[in-house]
C-alpha positions in Angstrom: 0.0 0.0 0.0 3.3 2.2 -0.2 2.6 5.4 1.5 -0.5 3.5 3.3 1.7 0.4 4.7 1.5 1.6 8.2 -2.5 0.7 7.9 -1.9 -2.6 7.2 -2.5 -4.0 10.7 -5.7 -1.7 10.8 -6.9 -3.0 8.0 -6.4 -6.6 9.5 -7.6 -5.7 13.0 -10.6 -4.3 11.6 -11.5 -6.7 9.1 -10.9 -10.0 11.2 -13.1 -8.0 14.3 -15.9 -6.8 11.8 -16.1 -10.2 10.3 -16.3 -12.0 13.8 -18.5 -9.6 15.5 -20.8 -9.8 12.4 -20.9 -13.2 12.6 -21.6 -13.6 16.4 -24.3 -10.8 15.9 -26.2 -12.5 13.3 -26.1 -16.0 14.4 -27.5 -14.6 17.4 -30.7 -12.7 15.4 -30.8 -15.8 13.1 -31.2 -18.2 15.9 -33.5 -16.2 18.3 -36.0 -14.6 15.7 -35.9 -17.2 13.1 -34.9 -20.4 15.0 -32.2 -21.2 12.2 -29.0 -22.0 15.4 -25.7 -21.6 13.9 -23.0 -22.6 15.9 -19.9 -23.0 13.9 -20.9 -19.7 13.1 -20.9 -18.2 16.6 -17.4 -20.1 17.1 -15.7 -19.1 13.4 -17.1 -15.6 14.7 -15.1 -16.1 18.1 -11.6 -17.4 16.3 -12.0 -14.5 13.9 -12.7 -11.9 17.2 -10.0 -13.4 18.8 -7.8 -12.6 15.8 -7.9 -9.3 15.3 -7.4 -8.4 18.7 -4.6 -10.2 18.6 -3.6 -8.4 15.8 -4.9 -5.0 17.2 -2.4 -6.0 20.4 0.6 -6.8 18.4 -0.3 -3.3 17.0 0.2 -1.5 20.1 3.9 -2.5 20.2 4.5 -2.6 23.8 2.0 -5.3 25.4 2.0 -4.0 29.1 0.0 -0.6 27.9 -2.4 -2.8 26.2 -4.2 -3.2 30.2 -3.9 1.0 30.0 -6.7 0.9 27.1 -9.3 0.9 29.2 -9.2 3.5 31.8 -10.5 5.9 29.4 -14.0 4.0 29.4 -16.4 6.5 29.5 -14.2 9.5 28.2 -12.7 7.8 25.3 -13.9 5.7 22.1 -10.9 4.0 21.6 -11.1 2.4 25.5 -15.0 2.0 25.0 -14.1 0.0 21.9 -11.5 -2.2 23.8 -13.6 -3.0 26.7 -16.7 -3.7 24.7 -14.4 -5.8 22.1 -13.4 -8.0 25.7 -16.6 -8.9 26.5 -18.0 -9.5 23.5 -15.3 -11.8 22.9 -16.1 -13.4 26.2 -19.7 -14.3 25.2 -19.5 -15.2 22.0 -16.8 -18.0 23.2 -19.7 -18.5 26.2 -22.1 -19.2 23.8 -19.9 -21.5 21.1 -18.7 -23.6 24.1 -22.6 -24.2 25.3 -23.1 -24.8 21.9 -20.7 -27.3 21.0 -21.5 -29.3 24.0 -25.2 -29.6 22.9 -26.6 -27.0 25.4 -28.9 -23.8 24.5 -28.9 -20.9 26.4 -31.5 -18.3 24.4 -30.8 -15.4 27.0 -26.8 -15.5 26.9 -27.4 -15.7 22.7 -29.2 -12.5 23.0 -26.7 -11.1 25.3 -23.6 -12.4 22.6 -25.4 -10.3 19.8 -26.1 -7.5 21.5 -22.6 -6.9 22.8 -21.2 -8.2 19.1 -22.9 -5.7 17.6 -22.2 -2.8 20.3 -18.5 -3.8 19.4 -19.4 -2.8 16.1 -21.0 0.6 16.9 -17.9 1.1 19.0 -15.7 0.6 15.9 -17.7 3.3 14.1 -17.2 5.6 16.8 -13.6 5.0 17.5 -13.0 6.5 14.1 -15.6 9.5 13.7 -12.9 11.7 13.9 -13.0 15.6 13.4 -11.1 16.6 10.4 -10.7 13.1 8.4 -13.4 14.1 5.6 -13.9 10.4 4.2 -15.1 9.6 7.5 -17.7 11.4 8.9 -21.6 11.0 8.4 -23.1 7.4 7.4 -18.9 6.3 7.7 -19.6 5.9 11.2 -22.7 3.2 11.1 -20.6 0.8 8.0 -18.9 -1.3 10.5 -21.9 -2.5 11.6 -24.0 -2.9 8.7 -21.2 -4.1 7.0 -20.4 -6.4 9.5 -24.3 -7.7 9.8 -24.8 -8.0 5.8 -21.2 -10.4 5.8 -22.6 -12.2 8.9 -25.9 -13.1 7.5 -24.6 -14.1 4.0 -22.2 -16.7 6.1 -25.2 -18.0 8.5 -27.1 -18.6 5.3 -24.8 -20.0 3.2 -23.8 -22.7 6.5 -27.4 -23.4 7.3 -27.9 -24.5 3.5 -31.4 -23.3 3.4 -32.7 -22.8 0.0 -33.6 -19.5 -1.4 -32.6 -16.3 -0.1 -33.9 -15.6 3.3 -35.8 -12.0 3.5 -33.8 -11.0 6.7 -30.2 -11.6 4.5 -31.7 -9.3 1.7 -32.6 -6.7 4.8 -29.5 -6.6 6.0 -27.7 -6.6 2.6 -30.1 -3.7 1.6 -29.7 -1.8 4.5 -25.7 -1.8 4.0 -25.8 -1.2 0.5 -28.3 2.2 1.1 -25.9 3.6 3.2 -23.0 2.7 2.1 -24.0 4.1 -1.3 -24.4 7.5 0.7 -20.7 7.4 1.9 -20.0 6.8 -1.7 -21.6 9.7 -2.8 -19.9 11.5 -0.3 -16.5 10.7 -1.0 -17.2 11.7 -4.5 -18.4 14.9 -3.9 -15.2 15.9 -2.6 -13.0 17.4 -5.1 -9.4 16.4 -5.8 -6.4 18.5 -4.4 -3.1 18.2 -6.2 -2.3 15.9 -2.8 -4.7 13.3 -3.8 -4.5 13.5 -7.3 -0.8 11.8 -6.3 -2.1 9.5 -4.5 -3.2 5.9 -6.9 -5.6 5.0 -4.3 -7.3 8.3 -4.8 -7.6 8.3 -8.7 -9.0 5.1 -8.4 -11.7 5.8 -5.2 -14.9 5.0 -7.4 -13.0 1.7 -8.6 -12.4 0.8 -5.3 -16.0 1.5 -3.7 -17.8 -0.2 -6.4 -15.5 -3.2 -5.8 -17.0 -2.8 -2.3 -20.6 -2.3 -3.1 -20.9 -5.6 -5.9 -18.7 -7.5 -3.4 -20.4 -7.4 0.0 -24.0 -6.1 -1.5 -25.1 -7.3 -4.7 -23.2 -10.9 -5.7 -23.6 -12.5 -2.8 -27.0 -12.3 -3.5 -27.0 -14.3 -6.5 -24.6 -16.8 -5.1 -27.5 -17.4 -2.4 -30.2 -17.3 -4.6 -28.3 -20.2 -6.9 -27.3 -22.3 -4.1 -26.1 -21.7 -0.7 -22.4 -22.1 -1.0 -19.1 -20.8 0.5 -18.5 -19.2 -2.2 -20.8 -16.5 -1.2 -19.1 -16.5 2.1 -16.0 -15.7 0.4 -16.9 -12.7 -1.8 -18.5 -11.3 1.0 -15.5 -11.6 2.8 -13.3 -10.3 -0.2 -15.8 -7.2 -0.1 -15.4 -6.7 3.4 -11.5 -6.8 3.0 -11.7 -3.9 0.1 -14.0 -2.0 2.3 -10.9 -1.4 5.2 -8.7 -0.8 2.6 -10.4 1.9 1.1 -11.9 2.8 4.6 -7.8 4.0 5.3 -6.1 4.8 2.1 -9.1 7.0 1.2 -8.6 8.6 4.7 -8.0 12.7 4.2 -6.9 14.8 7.1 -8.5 18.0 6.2 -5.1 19.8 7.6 -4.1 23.2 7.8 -2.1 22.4 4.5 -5.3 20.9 2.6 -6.8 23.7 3.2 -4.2 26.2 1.9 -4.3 24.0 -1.6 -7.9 24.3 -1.4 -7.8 28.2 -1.3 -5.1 28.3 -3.7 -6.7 26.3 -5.9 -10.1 28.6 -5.4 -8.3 32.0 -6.0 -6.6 30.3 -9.5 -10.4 29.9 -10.8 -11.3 33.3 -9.9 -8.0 34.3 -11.7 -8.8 31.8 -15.2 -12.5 33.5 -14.3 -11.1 37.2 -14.9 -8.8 36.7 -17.2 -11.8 35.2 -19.7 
């Protein structure tokens, strides 16, 4: 990712968690509103947690700060996020290990999704940040719509029921309307000499539409065929694309942006006057 290489354990943090979460959080609806249990789901959902904050930890460099995360709970997103990602993980393994052992526990399900999906609010959150312009507005809410439309293409496609169930489609639609809106938004914003350097810039409507027909649309199909894991695995090739655009799109709207913006603004007025 050249320039963006220091996002790559972001981009793996993020991915793994979102994918895991998802999971955990739609197992959880799938099994309590439509009676469809899924628990290789809830435990592939646990592994892939359990991954990315590994990953996220290795991120931090030194290990003994990683207990220091938390004692912003309350005043800080990033320490919400960590303590909500900690107990999340700790029910969706709750509920797998029930699971696997034969035994049902409805109310601790409900309690795994909840918290799977609060992780993913968190996420959002963590990274609604003042000044980064790709992020603000619907940007926020994409982790965890994202993360629900993945996890309900992979409870589907495990459970092998035929057809496309109408919850799968409601989740998919839901991501793909407001995802759509941060697409519009990112392409409302005009190019600065700055990004019109940068490769992953020039090619920002390549890479969201990758994102869009990846996660949103072809699954779809795939389900409608025959639930296979090859849905599964577009899905998760969309959700992939989707944190690496999330970062190498990122634009710090800087003191310095904004100079090239006003330069750039007072050389129109000047082609303007000279015509």
């Amino acid at each position: 990712m050249s320039d963006h290489a220091g996002h790559r354990p972001l981009v793996a943090f993020t991915t793994l968690a979102i994918a895991g979460a998802g999971l955990v959080a739609a197992a959880a609806y799938f099994d309590l509103v439509h009676g469809v249990p899924s628990t290789s789901a809830v435990a592939a959902g646990a592994v892939l947690l359990a991954a990315g904050l590994m990953v996220s930890l290795a991120h931090l460099g030194r290990k003994r700060r990683a207990g220091l995360a938390v004692r912003g709970v309350g005043r800080s997103a990033l320490s919400n996020e960590a303590l909500v990602a900690g107990v999340a993980l700790a029910a969706a393994v709750s509920v797998a290990t029930m699971g696997l052992s034969g035994s049902r526990a409805p109310v601790l399900t409900a309690v795994a999704g909840a918290v799977n999906a609060a992780f993913l609010v968190s996420v959002g959150l963590v990274y609604s940040v003042r000044g980064q312009r790709t992020w603000q507005g619907v940007s926020a809410v994409t982790p965890l719509t994202g993360g629900l439309a993945f996890g309900a293409v992979a409870v589907q496609a495990t459970a092998g029921a035929g057809g496309v169930f109408l919850a799968t489609l409601l989740f998919l639609a839901i991501d793909a309307l407001l995802f759509s809106q941060r697409w519009r938004d990112i392409a409302g914003i005009a190019f600065s000499e700055r990004m019109l350097a940068d490769p992953f810039h020039l090619r920002r409507s390549q890479l969201l539409a990758a994102r869009f027909f990846l996660l949103d649309a072809v699954p779809v199909f795939l389900l409608a065929v025959a639930p296979a894991p090859l849905a599964i695995a577009v899905a998760a090739a969309g959700l992939l694309v989707d944190r690496v655009s999330f970062y190498a799109l990122a634009l710090q709207h800087t003191t310095e942006h904004e100079i090239e913006e006003v330069e750039a603004q007072m050389a129109a007025l000047g082609r303007m006057r000279q015509d």
